[in-house]
Backbone and ligand atoms as CSV (ligand in chain L), in Angstrom:
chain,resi,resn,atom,element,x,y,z
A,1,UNK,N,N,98.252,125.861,94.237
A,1,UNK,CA,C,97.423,124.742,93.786
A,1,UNK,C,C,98.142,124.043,92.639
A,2,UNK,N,N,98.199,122.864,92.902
A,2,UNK,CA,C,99.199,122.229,91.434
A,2,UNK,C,C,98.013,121.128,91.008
A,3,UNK,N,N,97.736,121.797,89.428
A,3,UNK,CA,C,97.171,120.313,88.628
A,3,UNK,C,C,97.740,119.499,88.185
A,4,UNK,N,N,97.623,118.209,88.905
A,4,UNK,CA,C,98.270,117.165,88.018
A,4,UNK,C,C,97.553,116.370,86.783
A,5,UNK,N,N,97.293,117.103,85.515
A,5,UNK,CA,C,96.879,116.284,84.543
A,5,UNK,C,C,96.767,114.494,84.644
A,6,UNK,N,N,98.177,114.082,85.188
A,6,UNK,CA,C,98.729,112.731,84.597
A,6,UNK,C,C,97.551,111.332,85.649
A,7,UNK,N,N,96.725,112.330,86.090
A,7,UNK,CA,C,95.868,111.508,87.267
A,7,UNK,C,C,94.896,110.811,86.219
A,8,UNK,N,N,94.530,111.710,85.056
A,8,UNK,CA,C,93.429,111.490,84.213
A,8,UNK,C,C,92.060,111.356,85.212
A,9,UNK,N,N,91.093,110.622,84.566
A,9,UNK,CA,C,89.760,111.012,84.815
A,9,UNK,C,C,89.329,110.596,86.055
A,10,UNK,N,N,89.264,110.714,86.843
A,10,UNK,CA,C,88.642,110.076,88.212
A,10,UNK,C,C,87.692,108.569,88.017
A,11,UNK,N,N,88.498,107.270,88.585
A,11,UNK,CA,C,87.351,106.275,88.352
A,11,UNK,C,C,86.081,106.563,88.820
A,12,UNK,N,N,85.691,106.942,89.729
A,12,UNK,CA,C,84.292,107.545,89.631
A,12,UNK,C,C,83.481,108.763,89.395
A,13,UNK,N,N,84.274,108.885,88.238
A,13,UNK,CA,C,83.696,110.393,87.325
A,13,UNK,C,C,82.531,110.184,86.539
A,14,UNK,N,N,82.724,109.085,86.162
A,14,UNK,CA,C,81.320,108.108,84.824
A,14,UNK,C,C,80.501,107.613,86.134
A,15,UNK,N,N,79.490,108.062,85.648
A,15,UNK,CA,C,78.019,107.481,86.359
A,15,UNK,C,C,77.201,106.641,85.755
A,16,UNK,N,N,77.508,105.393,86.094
A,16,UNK,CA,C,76.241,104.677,85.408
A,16,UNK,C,C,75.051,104.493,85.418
A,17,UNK,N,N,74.096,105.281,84.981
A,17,UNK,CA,C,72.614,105.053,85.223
A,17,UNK,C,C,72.018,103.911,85.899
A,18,UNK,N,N,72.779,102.613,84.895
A,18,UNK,CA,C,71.925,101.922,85.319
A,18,UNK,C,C,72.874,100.659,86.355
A,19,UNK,N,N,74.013,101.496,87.023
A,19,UNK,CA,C,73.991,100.908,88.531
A,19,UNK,C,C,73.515,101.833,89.460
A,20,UNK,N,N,72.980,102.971,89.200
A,20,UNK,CA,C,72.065,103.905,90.094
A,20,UNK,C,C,70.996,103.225,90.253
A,21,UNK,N,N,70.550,102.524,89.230
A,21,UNK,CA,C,68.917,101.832,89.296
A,21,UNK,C,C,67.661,102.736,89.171
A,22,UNK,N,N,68.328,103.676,87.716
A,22,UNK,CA,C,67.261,104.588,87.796
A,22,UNK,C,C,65.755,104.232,87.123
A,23,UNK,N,N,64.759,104.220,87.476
A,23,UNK,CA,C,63.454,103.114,86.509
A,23,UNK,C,C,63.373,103.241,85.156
A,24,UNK,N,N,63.169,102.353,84.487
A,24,UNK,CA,C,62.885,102.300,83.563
A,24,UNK,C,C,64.102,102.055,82.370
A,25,UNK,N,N,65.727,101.865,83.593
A,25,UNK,CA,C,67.028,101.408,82.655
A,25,UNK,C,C,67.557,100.065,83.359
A,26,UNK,N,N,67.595,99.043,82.718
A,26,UNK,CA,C,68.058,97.995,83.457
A,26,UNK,C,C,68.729,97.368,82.396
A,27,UNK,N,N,69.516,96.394,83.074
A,27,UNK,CA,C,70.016,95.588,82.093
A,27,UNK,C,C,69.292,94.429,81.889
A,28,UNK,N,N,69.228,94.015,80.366
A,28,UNK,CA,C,68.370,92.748,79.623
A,28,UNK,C,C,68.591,91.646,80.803
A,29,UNK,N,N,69.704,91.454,81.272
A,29,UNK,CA,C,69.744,90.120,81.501
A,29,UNK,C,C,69.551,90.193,83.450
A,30,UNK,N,N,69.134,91.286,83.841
A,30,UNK,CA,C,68.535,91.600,84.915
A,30,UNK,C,C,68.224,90.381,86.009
A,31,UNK,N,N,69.166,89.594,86.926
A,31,UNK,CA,C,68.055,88.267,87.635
A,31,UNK,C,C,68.674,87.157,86.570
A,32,UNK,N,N,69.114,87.379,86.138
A,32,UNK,CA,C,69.379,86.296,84.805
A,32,UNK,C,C,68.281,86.004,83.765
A,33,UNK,N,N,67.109,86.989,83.855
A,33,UNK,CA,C,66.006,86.928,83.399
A,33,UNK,C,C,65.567,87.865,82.155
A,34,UNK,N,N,65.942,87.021,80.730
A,34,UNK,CA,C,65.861,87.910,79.380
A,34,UNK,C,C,64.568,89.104,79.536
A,35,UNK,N,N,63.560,88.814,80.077
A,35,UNK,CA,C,62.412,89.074,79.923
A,35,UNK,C,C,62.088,89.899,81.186
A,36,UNK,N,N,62.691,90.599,82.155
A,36,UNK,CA,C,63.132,90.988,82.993
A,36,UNK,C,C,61.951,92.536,82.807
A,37,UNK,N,N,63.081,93.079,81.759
A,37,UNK,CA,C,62.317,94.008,81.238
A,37,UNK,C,C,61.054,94.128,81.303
A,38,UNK,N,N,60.129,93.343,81.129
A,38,UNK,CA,C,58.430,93.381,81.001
A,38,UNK,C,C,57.579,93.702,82.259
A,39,UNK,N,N,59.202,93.540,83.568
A,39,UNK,CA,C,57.891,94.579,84.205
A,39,UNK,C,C,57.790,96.059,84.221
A,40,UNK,N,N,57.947,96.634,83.863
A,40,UNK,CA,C,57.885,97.789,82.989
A,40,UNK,C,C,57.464,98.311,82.089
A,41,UNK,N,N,56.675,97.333,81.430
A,41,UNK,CA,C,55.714,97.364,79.730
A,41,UNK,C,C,54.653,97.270,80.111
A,42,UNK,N,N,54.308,98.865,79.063
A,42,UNK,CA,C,53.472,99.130,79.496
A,42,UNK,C,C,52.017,98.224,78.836
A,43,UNK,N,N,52.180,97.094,77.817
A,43,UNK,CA,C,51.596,96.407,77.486
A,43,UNK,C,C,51.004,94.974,78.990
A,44,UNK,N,N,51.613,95.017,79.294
A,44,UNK,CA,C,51.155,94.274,80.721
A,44,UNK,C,C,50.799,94.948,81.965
A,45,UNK,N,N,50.349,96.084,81.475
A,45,UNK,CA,C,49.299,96.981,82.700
A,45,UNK,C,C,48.312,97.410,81.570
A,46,UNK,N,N,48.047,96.854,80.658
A,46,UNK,CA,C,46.422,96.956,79.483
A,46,UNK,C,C,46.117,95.777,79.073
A,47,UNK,N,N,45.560,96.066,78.015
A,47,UNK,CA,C,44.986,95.095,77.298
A,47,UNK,C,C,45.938,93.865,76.513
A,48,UNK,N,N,46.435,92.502,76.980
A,48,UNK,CA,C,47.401,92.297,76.365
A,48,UNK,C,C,47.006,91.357,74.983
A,49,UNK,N,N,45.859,91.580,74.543
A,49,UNK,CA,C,44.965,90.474,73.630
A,49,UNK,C,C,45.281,91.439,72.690
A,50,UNK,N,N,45.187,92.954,72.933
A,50,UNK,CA,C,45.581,94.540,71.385
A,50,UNK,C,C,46.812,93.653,71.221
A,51,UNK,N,N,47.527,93.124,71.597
A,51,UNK,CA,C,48.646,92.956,71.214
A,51,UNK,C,C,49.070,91.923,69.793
A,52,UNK,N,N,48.096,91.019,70.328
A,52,UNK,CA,C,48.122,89.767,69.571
A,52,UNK,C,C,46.772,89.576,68.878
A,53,UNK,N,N,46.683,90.842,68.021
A,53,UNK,CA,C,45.396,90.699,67.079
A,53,UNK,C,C,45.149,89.413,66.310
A,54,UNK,N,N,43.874,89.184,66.171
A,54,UNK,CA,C,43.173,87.917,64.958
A,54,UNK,C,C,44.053,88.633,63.480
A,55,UNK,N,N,44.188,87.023,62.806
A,55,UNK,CA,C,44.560,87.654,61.735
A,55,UNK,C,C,44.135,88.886,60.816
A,56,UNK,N,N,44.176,90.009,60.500
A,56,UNK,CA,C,43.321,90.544,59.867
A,56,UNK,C,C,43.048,91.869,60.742
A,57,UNK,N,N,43.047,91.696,62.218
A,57,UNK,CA,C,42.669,92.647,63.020
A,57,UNK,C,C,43.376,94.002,63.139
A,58,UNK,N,N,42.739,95.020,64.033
A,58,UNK,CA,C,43.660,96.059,64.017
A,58,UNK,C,C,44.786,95.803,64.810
A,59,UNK,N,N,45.872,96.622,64.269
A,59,UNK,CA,C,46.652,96.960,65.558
A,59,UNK,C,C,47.513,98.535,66.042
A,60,UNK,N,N,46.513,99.375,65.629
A,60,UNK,CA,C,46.337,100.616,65.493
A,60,UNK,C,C,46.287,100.933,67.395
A,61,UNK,N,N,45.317,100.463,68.169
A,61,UNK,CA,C,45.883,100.720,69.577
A,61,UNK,C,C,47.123,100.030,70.300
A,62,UNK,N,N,47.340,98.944,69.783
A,62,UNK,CA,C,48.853,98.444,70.606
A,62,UNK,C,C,50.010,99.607,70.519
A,63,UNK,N,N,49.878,99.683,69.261
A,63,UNK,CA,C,51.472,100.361,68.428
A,63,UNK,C,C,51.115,101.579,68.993
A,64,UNK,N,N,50.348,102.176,69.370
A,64,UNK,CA,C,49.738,103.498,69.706
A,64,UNK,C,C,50.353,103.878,72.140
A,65,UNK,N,N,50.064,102.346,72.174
A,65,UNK,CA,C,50.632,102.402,73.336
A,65,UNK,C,C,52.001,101.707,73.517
A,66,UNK,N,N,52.704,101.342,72.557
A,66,UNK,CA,C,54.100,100.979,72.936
A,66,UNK,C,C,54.843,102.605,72.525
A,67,UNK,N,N,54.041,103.362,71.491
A,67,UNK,CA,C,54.516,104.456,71.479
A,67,UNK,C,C,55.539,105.125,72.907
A,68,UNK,N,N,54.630,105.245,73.997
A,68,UNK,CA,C,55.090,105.715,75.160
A,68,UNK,C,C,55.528,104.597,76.519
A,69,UNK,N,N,55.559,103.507,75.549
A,69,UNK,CA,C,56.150,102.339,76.911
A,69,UNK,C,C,57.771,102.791,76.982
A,70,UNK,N,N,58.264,102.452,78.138
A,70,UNK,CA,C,59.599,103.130,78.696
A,70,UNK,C,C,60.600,102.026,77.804
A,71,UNK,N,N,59.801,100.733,77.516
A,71,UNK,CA,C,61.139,99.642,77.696
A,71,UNK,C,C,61.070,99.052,76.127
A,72,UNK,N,N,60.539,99.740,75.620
A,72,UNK,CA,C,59.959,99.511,73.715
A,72,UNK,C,C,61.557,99.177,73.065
A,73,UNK,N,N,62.718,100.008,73.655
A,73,UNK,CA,C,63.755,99.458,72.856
A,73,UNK,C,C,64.166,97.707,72.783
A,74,UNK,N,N,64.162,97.842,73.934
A,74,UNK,CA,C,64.183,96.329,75.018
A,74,UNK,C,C,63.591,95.245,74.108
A,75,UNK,N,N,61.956,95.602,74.123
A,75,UNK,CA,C,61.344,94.604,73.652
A,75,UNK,C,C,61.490,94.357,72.648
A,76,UNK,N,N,61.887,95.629,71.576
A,76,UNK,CA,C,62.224,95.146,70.125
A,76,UNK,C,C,63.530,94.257,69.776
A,77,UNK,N,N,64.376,94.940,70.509
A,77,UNK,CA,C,65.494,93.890,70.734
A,77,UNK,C,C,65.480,92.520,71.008
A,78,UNK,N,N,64.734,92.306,72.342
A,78,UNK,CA,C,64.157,91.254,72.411
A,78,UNK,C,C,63.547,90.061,71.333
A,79,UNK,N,N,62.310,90.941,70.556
A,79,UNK,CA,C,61.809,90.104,69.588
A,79,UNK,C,C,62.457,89.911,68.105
A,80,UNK,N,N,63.514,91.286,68.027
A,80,UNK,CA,C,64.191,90.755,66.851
A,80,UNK,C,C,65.249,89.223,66.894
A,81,UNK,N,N,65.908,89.223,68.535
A,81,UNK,CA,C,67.069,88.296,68.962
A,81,UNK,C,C,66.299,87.067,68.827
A,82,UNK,N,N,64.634,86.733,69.298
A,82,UNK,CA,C,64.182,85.742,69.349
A,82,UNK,C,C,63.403,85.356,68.313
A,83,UNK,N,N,63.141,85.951,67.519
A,83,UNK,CA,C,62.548,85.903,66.063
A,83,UNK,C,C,60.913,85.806,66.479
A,84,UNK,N,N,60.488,86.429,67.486
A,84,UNK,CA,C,59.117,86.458,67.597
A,84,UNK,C,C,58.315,86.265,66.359
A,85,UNK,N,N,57.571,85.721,66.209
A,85,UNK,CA,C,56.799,85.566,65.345
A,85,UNK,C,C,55.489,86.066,65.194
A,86,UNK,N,N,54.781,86.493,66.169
A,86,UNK,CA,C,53.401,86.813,66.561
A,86,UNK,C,C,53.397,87.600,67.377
A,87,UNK,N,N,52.154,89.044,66.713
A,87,UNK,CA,C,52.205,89.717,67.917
A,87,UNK,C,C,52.719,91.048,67.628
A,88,UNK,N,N,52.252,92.099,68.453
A,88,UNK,CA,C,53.145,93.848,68.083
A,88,UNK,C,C,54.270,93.188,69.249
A,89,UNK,N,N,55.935,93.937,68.887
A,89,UNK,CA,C,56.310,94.275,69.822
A,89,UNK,C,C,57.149,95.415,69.651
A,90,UNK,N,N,57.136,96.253,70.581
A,90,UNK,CA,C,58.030,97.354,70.155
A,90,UNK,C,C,57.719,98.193,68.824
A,91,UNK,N,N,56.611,98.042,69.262
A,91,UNK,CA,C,55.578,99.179,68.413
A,91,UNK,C,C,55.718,98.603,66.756
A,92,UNK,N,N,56.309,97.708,66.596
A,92,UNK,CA,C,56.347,97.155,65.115
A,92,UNK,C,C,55.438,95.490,65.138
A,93,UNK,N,N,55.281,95.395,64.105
A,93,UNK,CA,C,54.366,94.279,63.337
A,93,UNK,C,C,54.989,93.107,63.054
A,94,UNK,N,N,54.939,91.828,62.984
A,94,UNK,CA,C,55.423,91.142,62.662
A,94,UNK,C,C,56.397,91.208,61.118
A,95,UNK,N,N,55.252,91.792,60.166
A,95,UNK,CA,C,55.979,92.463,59.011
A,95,UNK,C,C,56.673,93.355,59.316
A,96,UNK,N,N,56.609,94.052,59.720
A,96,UNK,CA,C,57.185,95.509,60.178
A,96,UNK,C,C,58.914,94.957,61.035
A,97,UNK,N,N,58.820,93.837,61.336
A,97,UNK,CA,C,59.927,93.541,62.055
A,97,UNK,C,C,60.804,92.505,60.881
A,98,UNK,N,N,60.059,92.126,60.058
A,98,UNK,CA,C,61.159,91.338,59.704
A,98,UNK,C,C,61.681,91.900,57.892
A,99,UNK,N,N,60.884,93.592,57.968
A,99,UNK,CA,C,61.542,94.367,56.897
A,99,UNK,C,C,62.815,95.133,57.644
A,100,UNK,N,N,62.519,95.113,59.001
A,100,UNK,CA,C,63.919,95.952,59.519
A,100,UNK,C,C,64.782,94.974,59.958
A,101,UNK,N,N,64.728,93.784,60.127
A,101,UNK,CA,C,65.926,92.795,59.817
A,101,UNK,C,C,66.718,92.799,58.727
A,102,UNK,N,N,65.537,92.549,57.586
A,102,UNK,CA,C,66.127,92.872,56.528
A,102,UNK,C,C,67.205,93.934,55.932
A,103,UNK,N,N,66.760,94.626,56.381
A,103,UNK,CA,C,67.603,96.014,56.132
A,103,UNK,C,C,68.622,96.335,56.633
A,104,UNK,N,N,68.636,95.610,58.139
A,104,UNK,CA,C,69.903,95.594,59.075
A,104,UNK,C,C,70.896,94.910,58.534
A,105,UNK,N,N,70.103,93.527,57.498
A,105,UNK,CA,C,70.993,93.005,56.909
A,105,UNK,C,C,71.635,91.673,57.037
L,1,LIG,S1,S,56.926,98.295,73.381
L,1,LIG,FE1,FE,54.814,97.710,73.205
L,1,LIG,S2,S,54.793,95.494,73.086
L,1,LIG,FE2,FE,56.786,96.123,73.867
L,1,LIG,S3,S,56.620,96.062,76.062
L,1,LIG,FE3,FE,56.129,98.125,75.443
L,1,LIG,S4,S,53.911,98.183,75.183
L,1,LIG,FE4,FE,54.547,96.043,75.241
């Protein structure tokens, strides 16, 4: 049996998840469609009004269910790139999002 080191890694040794198309990993720009992602959030199979509380209101159940949404990175990404203004996304607050901008810098 002879190893030939000098072959290095097999091009199809790396598996990419997400050309497997495994749920819940896609790419942002999916369809050419930023927003692609959302079918998968789990905020658009509930209540999507928790989301976008009255001023003043709670938002103690939104943030409570983006907890376990699959695509929460996504969306935060999302709303940091677009400067959302209104609204939970990605389990953070409008404040809550634009102290971790801050910080990012
Ligand atoms: S993280 Fe929250 S706001 Fe974002 S898609 Fe998921 S449930 Fe909706």
């Amino acid at each position: 049996m002879s190893l030939d080191y000098r072959q290095g890694v097999p091009d199809d040794w790396f598996i990419d998840p997400v050309d497997l198309g495994v749920p819940g990993v896609r790419r942002d720009d999916e369809d050419g469609n930023p927003l692609s992602w959302q079918a998968d959030s789990l905020c658009a199979q509930t209540d999507p009004e928790a989301f976008f509380p009255e001023k003043g209101g709670s938002t103690r159940d939104a943030k409570r269910i983006c907890t376990s949404c699959e695509v929460r990175a996504q969306c935060l990404e999302y709303a940091l790139g677009n400067d959302e203004r209104f609204g939970i996304w990605g389990g953070l607050s409008e404040r809550e999002r634009r102290k971790l901008k801050k910080r990012a810098g």
